[in-house]
C-alpha positions as CSV (number, residue, x, y, z in Angstrom):
1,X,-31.2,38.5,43.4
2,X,-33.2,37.8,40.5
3,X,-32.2,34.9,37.8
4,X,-33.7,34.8,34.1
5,X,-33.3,32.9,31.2
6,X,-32.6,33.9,27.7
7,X,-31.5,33.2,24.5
8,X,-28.2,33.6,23.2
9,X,-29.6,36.5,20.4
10,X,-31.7,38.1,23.7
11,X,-28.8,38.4,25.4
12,X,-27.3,41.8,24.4
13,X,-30.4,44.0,24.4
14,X,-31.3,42.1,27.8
15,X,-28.2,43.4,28.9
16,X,-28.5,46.9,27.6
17,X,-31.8,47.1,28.9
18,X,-30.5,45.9,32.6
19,X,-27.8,48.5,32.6
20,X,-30.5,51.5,31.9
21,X,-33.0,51.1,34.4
22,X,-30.2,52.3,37.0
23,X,-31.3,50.0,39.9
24,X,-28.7,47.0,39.2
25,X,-25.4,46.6,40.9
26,X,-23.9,43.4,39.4
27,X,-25.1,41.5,36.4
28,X,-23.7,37.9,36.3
29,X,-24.0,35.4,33.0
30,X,-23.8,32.0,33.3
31,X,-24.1,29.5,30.6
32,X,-26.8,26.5,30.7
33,X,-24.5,24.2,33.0
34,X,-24.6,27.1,35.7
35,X,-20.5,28.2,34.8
36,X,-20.3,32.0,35.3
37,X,-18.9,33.6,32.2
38,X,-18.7,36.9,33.0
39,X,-19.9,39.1,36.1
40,X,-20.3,42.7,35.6
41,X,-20.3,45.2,38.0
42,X,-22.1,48.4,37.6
43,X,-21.5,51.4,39.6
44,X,-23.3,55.0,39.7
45,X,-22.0,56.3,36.8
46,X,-20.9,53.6,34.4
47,X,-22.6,55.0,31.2
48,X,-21.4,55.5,27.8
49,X,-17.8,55.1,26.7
50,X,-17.1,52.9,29.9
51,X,-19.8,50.3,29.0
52,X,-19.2,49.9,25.7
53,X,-16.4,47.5,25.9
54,X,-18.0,45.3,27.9
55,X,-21.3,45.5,25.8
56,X,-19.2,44.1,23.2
57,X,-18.2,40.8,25.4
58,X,-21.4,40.4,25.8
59,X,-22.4,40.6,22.2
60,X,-19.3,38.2,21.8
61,X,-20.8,35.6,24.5
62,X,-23.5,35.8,22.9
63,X,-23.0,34.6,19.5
64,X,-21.4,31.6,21.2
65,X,-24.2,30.2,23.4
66,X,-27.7,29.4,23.1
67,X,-28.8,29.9,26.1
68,X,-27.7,31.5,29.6
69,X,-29.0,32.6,32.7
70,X,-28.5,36.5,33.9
71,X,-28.4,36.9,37.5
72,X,-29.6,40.8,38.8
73,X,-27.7,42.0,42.2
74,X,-30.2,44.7,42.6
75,X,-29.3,47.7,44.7
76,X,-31.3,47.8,48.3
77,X,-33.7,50.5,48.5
78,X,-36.1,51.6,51.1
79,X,-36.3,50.8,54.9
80,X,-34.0,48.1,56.4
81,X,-32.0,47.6,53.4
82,X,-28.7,47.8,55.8
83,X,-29.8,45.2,57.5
């Protein structure tokens, strides 16, 4: 798991950019007193049409907070990653 800050305007294209590298199971978005807001779970295959609504919740958190960690659930690649 991998936690970063960002601003509330950052937040969308932070997103965006998270969902293209391919590598991320779950992306989670907390606001600055550590409250989840939203968790989003990507899968092999969630491109397009089926991430667009939530890219839009995201834009909508967004515009309401000024800042708020993303936490990355990477995938596990490479040897012993069932372990």
């Amino acid at each position: 798991m991998e936690e970063i800050q960002v601003k509330g305007e950052e937040l969308l294209a932070k997103v965006k950019e998270l969902v293209h590298e391919g590598n991320v199971r779950r992306i989670i978005i907390s606001d600055s007193d550590g409250k989840s807001l939203v968790e989003i779970p990507l899968t092999i295959g969630v491109v397009g049409a089926l991430i667009a609504p939530v890219l839009a919740a995201v834009g909508a958190i967004a515009a309401l907070v000024t800042e708020c960690t993303v936490t990355i659930v990477r995938t596990d690649e490479g040897p012993g990653s069932g372990e």
